[in-house]
DRENVEX-422626 format. One record per residue (C-alpha): residue number from 1; x, y, z. Coordinates in steps of 0.25 Angstrom, whole numbers, always signed. Layout:
# DRENVEX-422626
<node num="NUM" x="X" y="Y" z="Z"/>
...
END
This chain:
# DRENVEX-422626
<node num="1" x="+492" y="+349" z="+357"/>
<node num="2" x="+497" y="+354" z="+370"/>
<node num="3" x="+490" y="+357" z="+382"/>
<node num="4" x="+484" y="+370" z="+386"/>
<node num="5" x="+479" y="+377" z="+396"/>
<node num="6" x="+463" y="+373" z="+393"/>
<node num="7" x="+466" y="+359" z="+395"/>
<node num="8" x="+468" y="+361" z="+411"/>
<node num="9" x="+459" y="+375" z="+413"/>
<node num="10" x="+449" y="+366" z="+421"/>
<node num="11" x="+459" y="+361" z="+431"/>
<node num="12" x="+463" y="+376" z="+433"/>
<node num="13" x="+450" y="+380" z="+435"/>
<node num="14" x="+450" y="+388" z="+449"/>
<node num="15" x="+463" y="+386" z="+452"/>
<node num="16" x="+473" y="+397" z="+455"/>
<node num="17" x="+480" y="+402" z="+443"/>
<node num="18" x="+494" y="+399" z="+446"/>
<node num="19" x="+499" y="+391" z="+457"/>
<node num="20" x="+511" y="+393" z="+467"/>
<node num="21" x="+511" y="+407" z="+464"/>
<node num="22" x="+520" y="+414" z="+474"/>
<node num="23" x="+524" y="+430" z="+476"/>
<node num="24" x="+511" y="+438" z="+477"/>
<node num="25" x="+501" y="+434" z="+468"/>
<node num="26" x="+487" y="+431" z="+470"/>
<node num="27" x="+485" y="+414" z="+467"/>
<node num="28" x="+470" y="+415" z="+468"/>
<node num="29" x="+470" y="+427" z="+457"/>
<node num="30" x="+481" y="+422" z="+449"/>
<node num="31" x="+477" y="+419" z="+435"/>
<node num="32" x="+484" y="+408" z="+425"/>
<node num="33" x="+489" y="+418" z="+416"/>
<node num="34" x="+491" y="+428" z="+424"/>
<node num="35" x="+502" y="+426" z="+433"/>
<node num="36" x="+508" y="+439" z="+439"/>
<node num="37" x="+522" y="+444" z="+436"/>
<node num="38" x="+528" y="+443" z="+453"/>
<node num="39" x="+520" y="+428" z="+454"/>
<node num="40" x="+528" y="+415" z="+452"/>
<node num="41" x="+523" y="+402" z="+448"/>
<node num="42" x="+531" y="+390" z="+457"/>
<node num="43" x="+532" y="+376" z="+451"/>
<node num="44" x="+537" y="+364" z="+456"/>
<node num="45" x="+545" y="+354" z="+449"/>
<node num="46" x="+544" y="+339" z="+452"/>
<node num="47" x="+557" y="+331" z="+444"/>
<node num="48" x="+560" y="+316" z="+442"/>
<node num="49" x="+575" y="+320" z="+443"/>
<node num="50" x="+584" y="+321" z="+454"/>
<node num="51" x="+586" y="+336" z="+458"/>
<node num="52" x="+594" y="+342" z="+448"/>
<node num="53" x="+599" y="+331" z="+442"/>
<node num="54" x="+607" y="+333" z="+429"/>
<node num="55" x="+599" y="+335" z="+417"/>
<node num="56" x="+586" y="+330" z="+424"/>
<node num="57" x="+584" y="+337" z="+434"/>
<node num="58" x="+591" y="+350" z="+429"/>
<node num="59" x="+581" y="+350" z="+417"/>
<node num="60" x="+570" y="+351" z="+428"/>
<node num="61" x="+577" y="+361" z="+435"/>
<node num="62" x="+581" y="+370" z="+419"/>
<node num="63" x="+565" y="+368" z="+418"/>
<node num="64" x="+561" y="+376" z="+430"/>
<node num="65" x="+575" y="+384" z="+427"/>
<node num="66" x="+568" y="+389" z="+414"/>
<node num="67" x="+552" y="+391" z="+421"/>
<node num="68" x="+560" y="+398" z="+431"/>
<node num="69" x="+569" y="+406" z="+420"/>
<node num="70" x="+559" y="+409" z="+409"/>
<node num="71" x="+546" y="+412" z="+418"/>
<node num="72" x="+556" y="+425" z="+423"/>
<node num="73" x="+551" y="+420" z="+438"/>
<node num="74" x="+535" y="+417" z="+436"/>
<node num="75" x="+538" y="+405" z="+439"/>
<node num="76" x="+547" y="+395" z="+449"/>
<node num="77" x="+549" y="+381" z="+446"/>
<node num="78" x="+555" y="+372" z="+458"/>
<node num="79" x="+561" y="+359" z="+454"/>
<node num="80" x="+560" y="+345" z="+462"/>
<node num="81" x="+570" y="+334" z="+460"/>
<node num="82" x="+565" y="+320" z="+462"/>
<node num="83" x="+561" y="+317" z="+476"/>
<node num="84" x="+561" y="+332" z="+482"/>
<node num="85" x="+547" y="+334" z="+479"/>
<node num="86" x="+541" y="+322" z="+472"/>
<node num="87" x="+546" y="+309" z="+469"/>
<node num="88" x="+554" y="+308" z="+455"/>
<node num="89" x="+541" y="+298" z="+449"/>
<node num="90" x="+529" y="+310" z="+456"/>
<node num="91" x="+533" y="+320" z="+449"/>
<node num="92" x="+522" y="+316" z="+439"/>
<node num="93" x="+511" y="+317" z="+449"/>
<node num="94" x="+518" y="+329" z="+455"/>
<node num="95" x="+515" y="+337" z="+444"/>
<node num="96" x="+503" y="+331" z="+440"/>
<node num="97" x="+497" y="+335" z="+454"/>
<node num="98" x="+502" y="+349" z="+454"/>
<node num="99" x="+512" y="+347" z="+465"/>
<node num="100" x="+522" y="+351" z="+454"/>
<node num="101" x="+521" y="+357" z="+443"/>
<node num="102" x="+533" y="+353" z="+434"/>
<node num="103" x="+539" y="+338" z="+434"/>
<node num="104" x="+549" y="+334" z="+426"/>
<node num="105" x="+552" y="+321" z="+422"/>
<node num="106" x="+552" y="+310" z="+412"/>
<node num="107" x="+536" y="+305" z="+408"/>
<node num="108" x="+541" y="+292" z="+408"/>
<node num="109" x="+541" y="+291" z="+421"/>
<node num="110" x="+524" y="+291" z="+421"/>
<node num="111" x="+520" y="+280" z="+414"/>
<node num="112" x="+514" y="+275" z="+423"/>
<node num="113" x="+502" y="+288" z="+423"/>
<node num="114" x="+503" y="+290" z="+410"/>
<node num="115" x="+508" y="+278" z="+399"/>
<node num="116" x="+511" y="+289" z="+388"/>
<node num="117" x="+522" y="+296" z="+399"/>
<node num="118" x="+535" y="+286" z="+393"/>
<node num="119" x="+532" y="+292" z="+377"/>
<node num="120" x="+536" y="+307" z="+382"/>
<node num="121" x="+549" y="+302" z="+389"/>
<node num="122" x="+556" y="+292" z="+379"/>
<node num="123" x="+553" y="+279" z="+372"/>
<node num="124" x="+565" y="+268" z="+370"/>
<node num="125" x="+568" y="+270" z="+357"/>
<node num="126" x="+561" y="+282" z="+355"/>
<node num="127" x="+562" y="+296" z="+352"/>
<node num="128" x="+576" y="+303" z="+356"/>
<node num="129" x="+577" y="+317" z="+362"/>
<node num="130" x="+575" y="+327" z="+351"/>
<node num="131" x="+565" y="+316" z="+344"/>
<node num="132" x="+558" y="+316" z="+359"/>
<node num="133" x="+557" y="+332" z="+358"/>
<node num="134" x="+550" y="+332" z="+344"/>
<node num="135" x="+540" y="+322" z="+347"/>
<node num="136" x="+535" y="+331" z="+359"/>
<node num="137" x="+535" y="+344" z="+352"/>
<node num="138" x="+533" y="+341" z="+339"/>
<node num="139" x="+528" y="+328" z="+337"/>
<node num="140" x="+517" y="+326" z="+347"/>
<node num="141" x="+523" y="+322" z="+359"/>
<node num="142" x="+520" y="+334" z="+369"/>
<node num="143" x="+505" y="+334" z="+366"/>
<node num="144" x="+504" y="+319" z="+369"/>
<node num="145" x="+513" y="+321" z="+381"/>
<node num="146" x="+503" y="+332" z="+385"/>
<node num="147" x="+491" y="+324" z="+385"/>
<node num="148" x="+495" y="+313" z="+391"/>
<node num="149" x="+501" y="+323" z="+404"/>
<node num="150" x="+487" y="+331" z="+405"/>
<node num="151" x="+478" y="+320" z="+413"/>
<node num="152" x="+488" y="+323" z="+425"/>
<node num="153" x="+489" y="+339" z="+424"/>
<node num="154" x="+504" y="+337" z="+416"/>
<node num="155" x="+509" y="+345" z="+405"/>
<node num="156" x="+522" y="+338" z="+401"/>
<node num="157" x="+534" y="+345" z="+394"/>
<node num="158" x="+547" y="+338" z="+389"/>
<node num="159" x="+557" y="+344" z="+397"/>
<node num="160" x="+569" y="+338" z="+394"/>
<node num="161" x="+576" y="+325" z="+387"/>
<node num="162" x="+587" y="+318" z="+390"/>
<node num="163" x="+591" y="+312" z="+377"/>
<node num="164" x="+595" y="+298" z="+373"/>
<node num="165" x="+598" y="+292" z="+387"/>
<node num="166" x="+607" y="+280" z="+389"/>
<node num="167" x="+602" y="+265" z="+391"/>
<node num="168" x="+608" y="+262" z="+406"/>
<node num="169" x="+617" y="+257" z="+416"/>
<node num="170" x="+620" y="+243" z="+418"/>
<node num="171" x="+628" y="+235" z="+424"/>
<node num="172" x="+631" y="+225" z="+415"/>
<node num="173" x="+631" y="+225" z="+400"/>
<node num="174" x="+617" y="+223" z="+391"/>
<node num="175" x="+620" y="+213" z="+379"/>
<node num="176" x="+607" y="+209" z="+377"/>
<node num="177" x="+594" y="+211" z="+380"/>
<node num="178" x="+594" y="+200" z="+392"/>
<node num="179" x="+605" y="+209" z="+400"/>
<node num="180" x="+594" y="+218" z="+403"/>
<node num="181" x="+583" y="+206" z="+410"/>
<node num="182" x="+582" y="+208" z="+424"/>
<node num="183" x="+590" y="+222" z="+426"/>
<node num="184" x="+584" y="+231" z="+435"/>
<node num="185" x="+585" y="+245" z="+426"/>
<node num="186" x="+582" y="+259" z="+430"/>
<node num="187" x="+573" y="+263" z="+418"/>
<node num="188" x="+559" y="+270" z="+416"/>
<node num="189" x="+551" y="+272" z="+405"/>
<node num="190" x="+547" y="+264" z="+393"/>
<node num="191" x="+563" y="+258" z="+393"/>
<node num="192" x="+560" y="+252" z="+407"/>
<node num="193" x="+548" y="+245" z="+402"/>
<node num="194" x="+555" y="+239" z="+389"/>
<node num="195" x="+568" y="+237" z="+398"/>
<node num="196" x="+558" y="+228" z="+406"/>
<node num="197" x="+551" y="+222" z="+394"/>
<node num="198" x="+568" y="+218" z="+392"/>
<node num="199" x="+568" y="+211" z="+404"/>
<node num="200" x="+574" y="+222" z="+413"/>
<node num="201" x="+568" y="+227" z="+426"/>
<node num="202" x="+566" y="+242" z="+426"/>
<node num="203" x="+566" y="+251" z="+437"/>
<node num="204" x="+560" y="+264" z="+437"/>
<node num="205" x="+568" y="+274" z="+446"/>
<node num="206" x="+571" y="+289" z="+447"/>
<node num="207" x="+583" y="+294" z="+443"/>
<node num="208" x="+590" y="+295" z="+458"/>
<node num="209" x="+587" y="+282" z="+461"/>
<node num="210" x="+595" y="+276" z="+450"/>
<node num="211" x="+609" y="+277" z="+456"/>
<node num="212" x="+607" y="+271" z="+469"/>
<node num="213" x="+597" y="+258" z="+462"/>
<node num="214" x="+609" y="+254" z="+454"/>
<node num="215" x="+619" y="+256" z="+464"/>
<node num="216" x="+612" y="+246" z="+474"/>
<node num="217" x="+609" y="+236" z="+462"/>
<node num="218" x="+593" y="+240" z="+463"/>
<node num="219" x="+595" y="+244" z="+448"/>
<node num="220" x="+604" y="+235" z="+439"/>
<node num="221" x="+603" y="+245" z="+427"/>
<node num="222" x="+599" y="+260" z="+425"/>
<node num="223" x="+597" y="+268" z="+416"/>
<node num="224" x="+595" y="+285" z="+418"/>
<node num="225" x="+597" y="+295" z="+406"/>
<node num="226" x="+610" y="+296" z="+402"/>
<node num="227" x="+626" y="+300" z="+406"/>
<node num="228" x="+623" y="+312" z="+411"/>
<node num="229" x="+611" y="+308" z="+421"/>
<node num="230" x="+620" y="+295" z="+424"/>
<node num="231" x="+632" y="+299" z="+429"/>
<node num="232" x="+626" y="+311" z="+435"/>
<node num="233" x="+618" y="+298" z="+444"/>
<node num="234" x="+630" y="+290" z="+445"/>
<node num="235" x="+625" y="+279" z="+439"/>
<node num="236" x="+637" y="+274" z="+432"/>
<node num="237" x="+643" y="+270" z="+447"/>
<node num="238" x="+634" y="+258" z="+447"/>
<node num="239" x="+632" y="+254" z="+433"/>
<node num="240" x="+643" y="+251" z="+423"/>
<node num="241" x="+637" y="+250" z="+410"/>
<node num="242" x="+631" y="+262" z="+404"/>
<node num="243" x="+620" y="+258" z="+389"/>
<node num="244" x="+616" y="+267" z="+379"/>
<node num="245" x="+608" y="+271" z="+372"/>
<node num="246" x="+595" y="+274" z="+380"/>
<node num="247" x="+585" y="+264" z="+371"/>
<node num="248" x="+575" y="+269" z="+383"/>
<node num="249" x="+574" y="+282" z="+382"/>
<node num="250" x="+581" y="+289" z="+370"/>
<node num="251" x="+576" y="+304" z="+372"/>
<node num="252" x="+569" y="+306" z="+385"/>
<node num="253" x="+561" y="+317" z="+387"/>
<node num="254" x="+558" y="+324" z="+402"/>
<node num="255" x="+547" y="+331" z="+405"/>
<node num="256" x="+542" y="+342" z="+412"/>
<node num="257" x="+526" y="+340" z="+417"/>
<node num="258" x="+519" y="+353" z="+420"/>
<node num="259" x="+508" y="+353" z="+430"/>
<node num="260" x="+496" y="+357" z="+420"/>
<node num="261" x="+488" y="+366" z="+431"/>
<node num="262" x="+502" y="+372" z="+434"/>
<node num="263" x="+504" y="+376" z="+421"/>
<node num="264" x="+492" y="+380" z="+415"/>
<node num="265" x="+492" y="+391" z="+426"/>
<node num="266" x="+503" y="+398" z="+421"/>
<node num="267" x="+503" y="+409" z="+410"/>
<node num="268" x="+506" y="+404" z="+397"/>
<node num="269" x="+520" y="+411" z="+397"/>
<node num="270" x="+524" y="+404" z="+408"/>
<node num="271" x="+518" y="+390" z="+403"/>
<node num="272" x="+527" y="+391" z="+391"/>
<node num="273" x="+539" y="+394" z="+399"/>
<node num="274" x="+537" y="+380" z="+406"/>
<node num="275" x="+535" y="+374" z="+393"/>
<node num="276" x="+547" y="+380" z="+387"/>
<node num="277" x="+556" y="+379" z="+399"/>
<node num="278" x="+555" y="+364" z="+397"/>
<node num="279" x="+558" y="+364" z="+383"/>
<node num="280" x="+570" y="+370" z="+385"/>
<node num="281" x="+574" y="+360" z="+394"/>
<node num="282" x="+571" y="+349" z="+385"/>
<node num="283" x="+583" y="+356" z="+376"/>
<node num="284" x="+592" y="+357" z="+387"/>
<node num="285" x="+591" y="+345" z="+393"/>
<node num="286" x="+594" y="+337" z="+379"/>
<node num="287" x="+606" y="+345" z="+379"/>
<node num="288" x="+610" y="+344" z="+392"/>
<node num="289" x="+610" y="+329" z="+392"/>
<node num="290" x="+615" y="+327" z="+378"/>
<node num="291" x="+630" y="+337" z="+383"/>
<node num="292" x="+629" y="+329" z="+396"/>
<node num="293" x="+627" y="+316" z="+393"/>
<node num="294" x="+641" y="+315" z="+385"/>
<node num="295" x="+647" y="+320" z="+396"/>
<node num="296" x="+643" y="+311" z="+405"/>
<node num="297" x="+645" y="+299" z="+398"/>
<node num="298" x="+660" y="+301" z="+395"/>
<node num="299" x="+660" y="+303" z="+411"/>
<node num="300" x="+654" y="+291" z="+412"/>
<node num="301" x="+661" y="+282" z="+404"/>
<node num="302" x="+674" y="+290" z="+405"/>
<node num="303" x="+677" y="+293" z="+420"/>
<node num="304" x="+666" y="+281" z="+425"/>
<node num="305" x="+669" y="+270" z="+418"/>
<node num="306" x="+654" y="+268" z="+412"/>
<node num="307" x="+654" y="+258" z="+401"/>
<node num="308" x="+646" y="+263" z="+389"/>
<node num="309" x="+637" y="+252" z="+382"/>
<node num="310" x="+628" y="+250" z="+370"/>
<node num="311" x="+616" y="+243" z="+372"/>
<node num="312" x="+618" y="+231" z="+359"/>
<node num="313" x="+608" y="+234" z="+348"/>
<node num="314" x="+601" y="+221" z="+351"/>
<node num="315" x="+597" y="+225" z="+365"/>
<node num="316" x="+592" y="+239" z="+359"/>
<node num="317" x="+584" y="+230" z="+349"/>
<node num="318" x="+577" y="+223" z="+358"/>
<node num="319" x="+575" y="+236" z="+370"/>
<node num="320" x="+569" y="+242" z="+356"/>
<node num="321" x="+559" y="+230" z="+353"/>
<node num="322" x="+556" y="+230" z="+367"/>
<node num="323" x="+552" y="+245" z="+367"/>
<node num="324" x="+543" y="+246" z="+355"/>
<node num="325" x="+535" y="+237" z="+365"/>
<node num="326" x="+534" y="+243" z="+375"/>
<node num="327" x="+531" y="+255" z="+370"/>
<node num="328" x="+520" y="+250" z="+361"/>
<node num="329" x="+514" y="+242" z="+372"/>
<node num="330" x="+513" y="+256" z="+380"/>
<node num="331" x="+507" y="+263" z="+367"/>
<node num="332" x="+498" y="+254" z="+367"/>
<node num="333" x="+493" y="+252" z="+381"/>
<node num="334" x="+487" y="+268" z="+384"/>
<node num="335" x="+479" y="+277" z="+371"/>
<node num="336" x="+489" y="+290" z="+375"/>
<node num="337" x="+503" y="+282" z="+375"/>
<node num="338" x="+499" y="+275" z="+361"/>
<node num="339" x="+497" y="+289" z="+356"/>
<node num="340" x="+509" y="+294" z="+361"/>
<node num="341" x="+518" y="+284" z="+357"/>
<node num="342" x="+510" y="+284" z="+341"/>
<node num="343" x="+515" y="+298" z="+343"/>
<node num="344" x="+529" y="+297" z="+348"/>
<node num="345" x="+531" y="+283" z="+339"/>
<node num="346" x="+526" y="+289" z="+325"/>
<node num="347" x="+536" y="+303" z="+328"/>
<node num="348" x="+548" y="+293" z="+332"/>
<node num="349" x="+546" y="+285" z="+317"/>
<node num="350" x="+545" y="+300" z="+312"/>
<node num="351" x="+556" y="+307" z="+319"/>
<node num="352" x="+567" y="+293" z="+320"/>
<node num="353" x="+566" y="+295" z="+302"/>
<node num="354" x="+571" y="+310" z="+304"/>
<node num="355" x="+581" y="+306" z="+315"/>
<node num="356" x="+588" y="+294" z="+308"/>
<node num="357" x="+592" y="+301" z="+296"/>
<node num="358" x="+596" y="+315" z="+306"/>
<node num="359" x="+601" y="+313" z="+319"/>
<node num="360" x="+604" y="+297" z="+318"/>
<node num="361" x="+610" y="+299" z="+304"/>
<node num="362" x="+618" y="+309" z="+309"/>
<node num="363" x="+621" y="+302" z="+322"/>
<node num="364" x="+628" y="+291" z="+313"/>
<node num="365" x="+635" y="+300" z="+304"/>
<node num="366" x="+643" y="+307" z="+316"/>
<node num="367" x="+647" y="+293" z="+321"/>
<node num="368" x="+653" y="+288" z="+308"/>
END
């Protein structure tokens, strides 16, 4: 099931056709699906990244890139970063209001206005990448997503993914689960709230706020995405030790929201190209990270000293008993969330059958 033009007709109902129409078209005249050929449609676009940072913020930028591209000029997409229009945790509301009409950003950032958001971004433990991508478009995932985005005016898109990230910076060694107690820690989402069932304290902070927190000591740990975003922040300059894997988000899926109003009023041509456009960048940006973030590492521990760690089975043991309950205790506390996560729960005991005898058997083969 996936939303269609019906489900907001009434909101549109005496409004002009298309809005921010500029060169010589009649707004009052203009019909939905009628645009004229000289007539372009101008879109805002409200981030949660710095402004062109790598990955991040240039999949935002590829996304209105390809609108631009594809559309053949009908339409002119404008990119914020963080703070040059909204803050980077309003762009939700920014696009619910219409003040936007893209956002892009990670849904786990609204948990707060909807409980659901944190299953369409990444669960610890949860689905990786490519498994992230199947659930949403073929197992049921995008549906969900869209009915839980329509009561604020959001059509929400994956638009992007930056794989399997890594576990953090610190500045001492984790042995045990008893090193993490009382470290403040840069980390959102459903790993920030099993990192303080751990005993940790989490902090929740936009991405160019990180660098200078651990640098003056208001952070004791971070963690961001992986090497590429990493060294491109810096943040090796104050932390030493540098954990994998990424037990916290293992295949994090961006989003693109669509300001529904904003998009029903465009012809069904141009709705598609949106669409598509973000597809695309959901390819690239997997591909981009998974060349980049080799790269970068070898910087890293090469040319600045960074010290590589494990996190000890045990540790990884315990974070895992601790995120089936939070997870479950979510599912449990709001009727959209437990459908969501029976949903996405089922598809990972499915998919992880496929990928153990495929991509893990294979992963262990090569390593031999």
């Amino acid at each position: 099931m996936s939303l269609n033009r019906r489900d907001f007709i009434g909101a549109l109902a005496g409004a002009t056709a298309v809005t921010s129409l500029t060169a010589c078209g009649d707004k009052e005249s203009a019909s939905p699906q009628t645009l004229a050929p000289m007539e372009t449609v101008e879109w805002k676009m409200v981030t949660t990244w710095p402004k062109n940072f790598p990955g991040l913020g240039t999949g935002a930028n590829r996304v209105a890139e390809l609108i631009n591209t594809m559309s053949g000029g009908r339409m002119n997409v404008k990119v914020y970063g963080a703070g040059e229009m909204v803050s980077a945790f309003e762009v939700f509301d920014a696009v619910s209001r219409g003040n936007a009409q893209l956002g892009h950003a990670g849904a786990y950032y609204w948990k707060g206005k909807i409980p659901a958001a944190p299953f369409f971004s990444s669960v610890p433990f949860g689905l990786t990448a490519s498994e992230m991508n199947s659930w949403l478009y073929h197992g049921g995932g995008l549906e969900l997503w869209e009915e839980a985005y329509a009561p604020f005016n959001l059509i929400p898109n994956p638009a992007g993914n930056a794989g399997t990230q890594m576990g953090g910076w610190f500045n001492k060694e984790i042995e045990s689960l008893a090193d993490l107690k009382g470290l403040k820690m840069r980390i959102p989402g459903l790993g920030g709230e099993v990192f303080e069932r751990a005993g940790g304290l989490p902090v929740s902070l936009p991405g160019g706020e990180i660098f200078p927190s651990m640098q003056s000591g208001a952070l004791d740990a971070t963690e961001w995405v992986g090497p590429y975003n990493d060294l491109a922040f810096g943040i090796y300059k104050a932390a030493k030790y540098y954990y994998t894997p990424g037990w916290h988000e293992p295949g994090t899926s961006m989003e693109c929201m669509i300001n529904a109003e904003a998009f029903y009023a465009l012809p069904e041509d141009l709705q598609s190209i949106v669409r598509n456009a973000m597809k695309v960048v959901t390819l690239e940006m997997m591909s981009e990270y998974t060349a980049q973030n080799q790269r970068a590492l070898q910087t890293l521990v090469d040319e600045h000293g960074v010290e590589l760690r494990h996190f000890p089975d045990s540790v990884l043991k315990e974070l895992k008993v601790l995120s089936a309950e939070v997870v479950e205790e979510l599912a449990a506390s709001n009727e959209l969330a437990g459908r969501v996560w029976a949903s996405q729960k089922a598809f990972t005991q499915q998919v992880t059958r496929w990928t153990n005898v495929s991509e893990y058997a294979y992963m262990r083969a090569r390593n031999l």
